[in-house]
PLY file of the C-alpha trace (Angstrom):
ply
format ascii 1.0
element vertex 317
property float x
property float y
property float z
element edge 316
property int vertex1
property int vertex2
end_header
0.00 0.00 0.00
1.49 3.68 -0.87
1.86 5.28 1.84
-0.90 8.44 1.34
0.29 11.22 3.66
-1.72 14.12 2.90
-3.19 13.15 -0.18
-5.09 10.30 1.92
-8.12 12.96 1.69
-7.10 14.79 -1.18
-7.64 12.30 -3.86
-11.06 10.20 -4.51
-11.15 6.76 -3.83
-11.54 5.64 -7.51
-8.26 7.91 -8.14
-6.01 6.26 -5.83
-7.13 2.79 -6.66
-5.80 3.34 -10.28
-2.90 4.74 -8.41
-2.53 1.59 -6.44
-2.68 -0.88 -9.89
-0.04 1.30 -11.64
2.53 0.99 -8.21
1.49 -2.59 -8.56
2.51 -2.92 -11.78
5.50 -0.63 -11.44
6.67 -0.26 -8.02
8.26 3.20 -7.16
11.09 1.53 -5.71
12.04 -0.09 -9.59
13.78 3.25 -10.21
16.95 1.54 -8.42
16.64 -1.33 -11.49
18.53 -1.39 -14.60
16.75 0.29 -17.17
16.34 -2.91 -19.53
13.95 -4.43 -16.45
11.91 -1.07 -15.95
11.57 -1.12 -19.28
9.86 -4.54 -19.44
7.58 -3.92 -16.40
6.53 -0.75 -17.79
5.89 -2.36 -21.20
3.49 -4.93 -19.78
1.58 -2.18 -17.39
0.46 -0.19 -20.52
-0.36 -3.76 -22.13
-2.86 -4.50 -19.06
-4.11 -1.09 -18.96
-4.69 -1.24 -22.77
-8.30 -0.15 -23.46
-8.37 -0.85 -27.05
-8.82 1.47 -30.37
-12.06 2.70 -30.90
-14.15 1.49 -34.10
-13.22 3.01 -37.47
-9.79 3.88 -36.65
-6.51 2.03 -38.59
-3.34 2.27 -38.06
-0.43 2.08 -39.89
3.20 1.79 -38.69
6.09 3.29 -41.26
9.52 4.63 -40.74
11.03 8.31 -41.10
14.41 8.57 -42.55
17.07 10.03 -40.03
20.28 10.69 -39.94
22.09 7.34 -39.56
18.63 5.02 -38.47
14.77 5.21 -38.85
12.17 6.74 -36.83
9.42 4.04 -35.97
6.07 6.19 -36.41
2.13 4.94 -36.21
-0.20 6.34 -38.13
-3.46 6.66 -36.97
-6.74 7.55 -39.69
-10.35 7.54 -38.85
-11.91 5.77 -41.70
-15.29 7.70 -43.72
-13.75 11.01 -42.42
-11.38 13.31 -44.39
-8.65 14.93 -41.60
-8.85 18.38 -41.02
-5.36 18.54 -39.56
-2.46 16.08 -38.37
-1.39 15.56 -34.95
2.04 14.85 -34.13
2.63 13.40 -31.09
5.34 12.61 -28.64
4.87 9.76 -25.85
5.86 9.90 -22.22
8.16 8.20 -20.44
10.45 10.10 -18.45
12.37 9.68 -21.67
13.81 5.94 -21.06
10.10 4.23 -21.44
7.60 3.98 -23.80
7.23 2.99 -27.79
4.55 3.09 -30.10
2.44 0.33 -28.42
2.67 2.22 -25.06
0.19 4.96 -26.00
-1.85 3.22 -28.71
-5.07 3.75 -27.38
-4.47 7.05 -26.22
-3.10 8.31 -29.90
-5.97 6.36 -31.40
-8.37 7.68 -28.98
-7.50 11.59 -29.99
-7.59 10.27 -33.67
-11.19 9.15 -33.28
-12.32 12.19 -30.88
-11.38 15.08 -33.44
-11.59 13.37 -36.72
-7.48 13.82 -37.44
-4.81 12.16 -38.37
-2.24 11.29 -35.75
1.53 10.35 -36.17
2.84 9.05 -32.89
6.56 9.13 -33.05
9.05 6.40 -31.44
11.69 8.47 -30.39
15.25 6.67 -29.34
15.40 6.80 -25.01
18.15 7.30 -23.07
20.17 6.00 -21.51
21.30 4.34 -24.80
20.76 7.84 -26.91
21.39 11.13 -24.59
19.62 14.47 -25.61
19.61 15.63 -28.11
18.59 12.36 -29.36
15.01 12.54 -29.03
14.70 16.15 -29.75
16.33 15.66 -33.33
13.94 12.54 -34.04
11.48 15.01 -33.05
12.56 17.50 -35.73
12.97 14.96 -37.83
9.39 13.45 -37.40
7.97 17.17 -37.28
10.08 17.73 -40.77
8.66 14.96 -42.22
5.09 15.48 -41.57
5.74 18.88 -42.73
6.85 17.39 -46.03
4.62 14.70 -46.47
1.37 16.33 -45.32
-0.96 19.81 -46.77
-2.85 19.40 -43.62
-2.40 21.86 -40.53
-0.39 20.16 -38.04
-1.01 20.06 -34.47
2.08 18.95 -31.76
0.91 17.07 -28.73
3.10 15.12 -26.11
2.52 14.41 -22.59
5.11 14.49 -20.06
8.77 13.92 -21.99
6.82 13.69 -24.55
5.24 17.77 -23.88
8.87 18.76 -23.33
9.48 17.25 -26.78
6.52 19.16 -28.80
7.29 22.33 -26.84
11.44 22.24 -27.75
10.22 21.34 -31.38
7.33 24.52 -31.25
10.40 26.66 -30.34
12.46 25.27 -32.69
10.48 25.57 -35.91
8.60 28.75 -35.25
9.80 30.61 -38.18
10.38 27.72 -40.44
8.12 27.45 -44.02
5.52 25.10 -42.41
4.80 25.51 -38.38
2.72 24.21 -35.91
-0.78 25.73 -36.05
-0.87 24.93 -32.22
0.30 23.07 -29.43
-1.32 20.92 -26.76
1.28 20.03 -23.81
-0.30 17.68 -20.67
1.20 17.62 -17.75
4.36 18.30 -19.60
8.33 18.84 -17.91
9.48 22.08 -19.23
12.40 22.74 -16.72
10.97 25.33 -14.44
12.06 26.41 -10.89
12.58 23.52 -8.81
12.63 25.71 -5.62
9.04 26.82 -5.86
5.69 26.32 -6.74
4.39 22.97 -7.50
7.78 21.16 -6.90
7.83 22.43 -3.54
4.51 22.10 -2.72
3.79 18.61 -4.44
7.26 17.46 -4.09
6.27 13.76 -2.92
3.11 13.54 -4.70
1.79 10.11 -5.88
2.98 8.24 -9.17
6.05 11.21 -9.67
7.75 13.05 -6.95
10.90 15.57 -7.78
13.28 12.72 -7.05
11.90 11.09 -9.82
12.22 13.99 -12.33
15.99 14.15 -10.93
16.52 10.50 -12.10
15.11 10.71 -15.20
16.70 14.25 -15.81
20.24 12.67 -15.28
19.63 9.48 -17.56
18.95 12.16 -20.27
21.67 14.68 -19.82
24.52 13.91 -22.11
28.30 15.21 -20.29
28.76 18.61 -19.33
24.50 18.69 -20.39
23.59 22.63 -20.05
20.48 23.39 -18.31
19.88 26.42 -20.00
19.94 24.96 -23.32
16.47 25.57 -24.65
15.90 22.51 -26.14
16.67 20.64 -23.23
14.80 23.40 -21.25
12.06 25.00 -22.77
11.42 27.27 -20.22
15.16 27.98 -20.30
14.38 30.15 -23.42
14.99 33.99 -23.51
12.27 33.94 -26.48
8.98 32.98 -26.38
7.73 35.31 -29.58
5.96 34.00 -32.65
4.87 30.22 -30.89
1.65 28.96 -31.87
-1.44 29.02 -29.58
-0.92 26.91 -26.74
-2.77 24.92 -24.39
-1.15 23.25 -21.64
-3.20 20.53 -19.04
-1.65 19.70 -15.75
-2.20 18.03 -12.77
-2.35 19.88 -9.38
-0.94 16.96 -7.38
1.94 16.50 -9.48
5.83 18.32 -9.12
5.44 19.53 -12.79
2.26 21.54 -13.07
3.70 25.35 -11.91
5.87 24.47 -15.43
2.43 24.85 -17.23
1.69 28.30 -15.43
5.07 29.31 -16.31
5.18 28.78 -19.84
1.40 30.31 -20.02
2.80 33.32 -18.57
5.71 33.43 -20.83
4.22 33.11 -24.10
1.44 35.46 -23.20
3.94 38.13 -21.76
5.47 37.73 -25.49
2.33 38.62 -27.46
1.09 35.53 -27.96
-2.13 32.73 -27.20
-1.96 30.42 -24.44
-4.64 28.98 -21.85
-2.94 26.82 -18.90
-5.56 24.74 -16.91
-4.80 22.79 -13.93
-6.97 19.58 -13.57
-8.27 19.99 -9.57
-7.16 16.64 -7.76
-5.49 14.43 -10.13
-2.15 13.42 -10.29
1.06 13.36 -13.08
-0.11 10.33 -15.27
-4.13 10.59 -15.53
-4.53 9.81 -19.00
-4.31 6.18 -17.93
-7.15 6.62 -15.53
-9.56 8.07 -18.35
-12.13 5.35 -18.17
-11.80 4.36 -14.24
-11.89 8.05 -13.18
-14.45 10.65 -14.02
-11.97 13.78 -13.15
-9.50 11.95 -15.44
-11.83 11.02 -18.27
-13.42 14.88 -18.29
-9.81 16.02 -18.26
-9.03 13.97 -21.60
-11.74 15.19 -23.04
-10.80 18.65 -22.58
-7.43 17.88 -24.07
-9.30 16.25 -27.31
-11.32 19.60 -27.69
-8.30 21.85 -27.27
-6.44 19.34 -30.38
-9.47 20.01 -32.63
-10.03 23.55 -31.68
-6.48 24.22 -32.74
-6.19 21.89 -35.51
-9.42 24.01 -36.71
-7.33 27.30 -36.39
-9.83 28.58 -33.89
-8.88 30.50 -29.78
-12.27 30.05 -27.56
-9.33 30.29 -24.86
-10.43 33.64 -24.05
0 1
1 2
2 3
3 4
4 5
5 6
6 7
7 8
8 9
9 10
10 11
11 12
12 13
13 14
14 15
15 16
16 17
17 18
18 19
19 20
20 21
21 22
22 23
23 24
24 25
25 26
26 27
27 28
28 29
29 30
30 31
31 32
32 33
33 34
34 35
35 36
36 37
37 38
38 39
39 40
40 41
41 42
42 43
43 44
44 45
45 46
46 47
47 48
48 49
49 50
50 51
51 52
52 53
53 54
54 55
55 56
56 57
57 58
58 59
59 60
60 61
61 62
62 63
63 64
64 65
65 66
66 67
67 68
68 69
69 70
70 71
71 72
72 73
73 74
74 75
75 76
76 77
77 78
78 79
79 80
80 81
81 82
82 83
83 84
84 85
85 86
86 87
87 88
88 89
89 90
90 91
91 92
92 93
93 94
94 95
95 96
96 97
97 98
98 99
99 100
100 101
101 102
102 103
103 104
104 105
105 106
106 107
107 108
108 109
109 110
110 111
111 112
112 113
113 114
114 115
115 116
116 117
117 118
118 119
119 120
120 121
121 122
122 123
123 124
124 125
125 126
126 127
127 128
128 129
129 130
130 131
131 132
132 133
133 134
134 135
135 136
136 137
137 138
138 139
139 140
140 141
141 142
142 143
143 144
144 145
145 146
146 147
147 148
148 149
149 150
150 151
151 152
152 153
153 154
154 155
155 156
156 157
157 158
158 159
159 160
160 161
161 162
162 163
163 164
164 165
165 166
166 167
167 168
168 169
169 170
170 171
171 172
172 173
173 174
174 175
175 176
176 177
177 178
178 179
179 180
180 181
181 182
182 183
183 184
184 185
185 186
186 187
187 188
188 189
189 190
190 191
191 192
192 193
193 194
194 195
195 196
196 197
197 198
198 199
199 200
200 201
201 202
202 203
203 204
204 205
205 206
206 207
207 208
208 209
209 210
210 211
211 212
212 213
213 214
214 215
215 216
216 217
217 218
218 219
219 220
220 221
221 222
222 223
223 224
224 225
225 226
226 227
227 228
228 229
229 230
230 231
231 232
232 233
233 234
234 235
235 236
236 237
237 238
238 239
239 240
240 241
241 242
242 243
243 244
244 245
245 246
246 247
247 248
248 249
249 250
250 251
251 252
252 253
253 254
254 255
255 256
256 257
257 258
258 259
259 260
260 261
261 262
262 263
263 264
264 265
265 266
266 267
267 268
268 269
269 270
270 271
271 272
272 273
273 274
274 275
275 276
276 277
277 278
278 279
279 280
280 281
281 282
282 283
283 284
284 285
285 286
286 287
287 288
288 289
289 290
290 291
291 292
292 293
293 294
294 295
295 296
296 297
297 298
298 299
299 300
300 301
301 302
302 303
303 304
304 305
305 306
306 307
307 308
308 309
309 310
310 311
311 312
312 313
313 314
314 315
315 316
């Protein structure tokens, strides 16, 4: 049993009993394990807690061409339904875990609740490839879909996989084709670990700010900056000319004063953001979206923001 400490209360009961069946299927204490054998116990969690693709939608797997390898990618197309726009999207993880298989309902799921095409993109994970590994498969998966698609494209990542599509928003701002928006949940944009959230939430259930430390480290390459922006989003002295932004966190989870930060930031620059911070639910809800009603009203929120955006339209006013 976790031990609750002041979230005993905090948290519903239906809540913390998906929080109890992910620590039994990966116990917080498997941090000290190689990563090969988190890997594996992570991989056959998110095949138990597989809910399945919803009717009408196919997928496809493929490759992008990188420098030196291939970048697995999924392709996801509701069928009798011409896309308005593409998502790209970016897995958590912490940036060791997770594939293509990890998040197939969940990339499915947005495909089927707006109508668009989504590209989920298997990025290489650390320890094996240290940033900026996954942020150039990133570009690279972004460049292609750029390329290869006329349809508006959306980026969407959750955790690593926020840090990911925000780094890659920055990145290609002023390119030819951009991003016609951005959805981030509950993403790790390397804000100040000395207040806010991290402070406050600092032990929270299912990530706690030893946990971002780890996975921070597995990432960071020698002599790894901080402020490097694409590491770092938030590390940024820029936040001009990014596309409308809509950021979901969780309020019992270390990361979600990153989402108030970055709101702040991109507004201060001139430009569209709306940060909301889901009341009561914890860093990893999207796997509670049909055992939790907070979590499943929070997803779809997230699906609306994707097809607002992908739609060109702000009712973030």
């Amino acid at each position: 049993m976790t031990s609750r400490g002041k979230y005993e209360t905090r948290l519903d009961p239906a809540l913390w009993a998906y929080i109890e069946s992910v620590n039994a299927w990966y116990p917080p204490e498997i941090i000290g394990l190689p990563i090969d054998k988190q890997r594996a116990v992570y991989d056959r969690m998110c095949r138990a807690l597989h809910r399945g693709r919803p009717p009408g939608v196919r997928a496809s797997d493929g490759l992008v061409a990188a420098s030196g390898h291939g970048i697995p990618i999924r392709h996801y197309q509701l069928t009798g339904k011409a896309p308005g726009a593409m998502v790209v999207y970016f897995h958590g993880g912490g940036f060791i875990l997770g594939n293509l298989d990890s998040h197939d309902d969940i990339c499915a799921e947005i495909s089927a609740g707006t109508g668009f095409d989504v590209v989920s993109v298997d990025y290489r994970l650390a320890p094996e490839h240290v940033h900026p590994a996954a942020f150039d498969d990133a570009m690279a998966a972004f460049a292609w879909a750029a390329v290869t698609s006329g349809l508006p494209l959306v980026l969407c990542g959750e955790s690593a996989g926020g840090n990911l599509a925000a780094a890659v928003a920055q990145a290609t701002r002023r390119h030819a084709r951009t991003a016609v928006g951005q959805v981030l949940i509950y993403p790790g944009l390397g804000g100040d670990e000395g207040a806010g959230s991290y402070v406050e939430h600092a032990e929270a259930p299912l990530l706690s700010v030893a946990d971002i430390a780890f996975y921070r480290d597995v990432r960071s390459a020698k002599r790894q900056s901080p402020d490097d922006p694409t590491f770092s989003p938030l590390r940024d002295r820029d936040f001009s000319g990014l596309p409308p932004t809509v950021i979901i966190t969780a309020e019992c989870d270390p990361l979600s004063s990153d989402g108030q930060t970055y709101r702040d930031r991109i507004v201060a620059a001139g430009g569209k953001a709306w940060w909301h911070e889901e009341p009561r639910l914890v860093h990893s809800f999207l796997r509670a979206r049909t055992t939790v009603p907070a979590a499943a009203q929070a997803f779809a929120r997230i699906i609306a923001a994707v097809a607002v955006l992908g739609k060109g339209e702000w009712p973030y006013l």
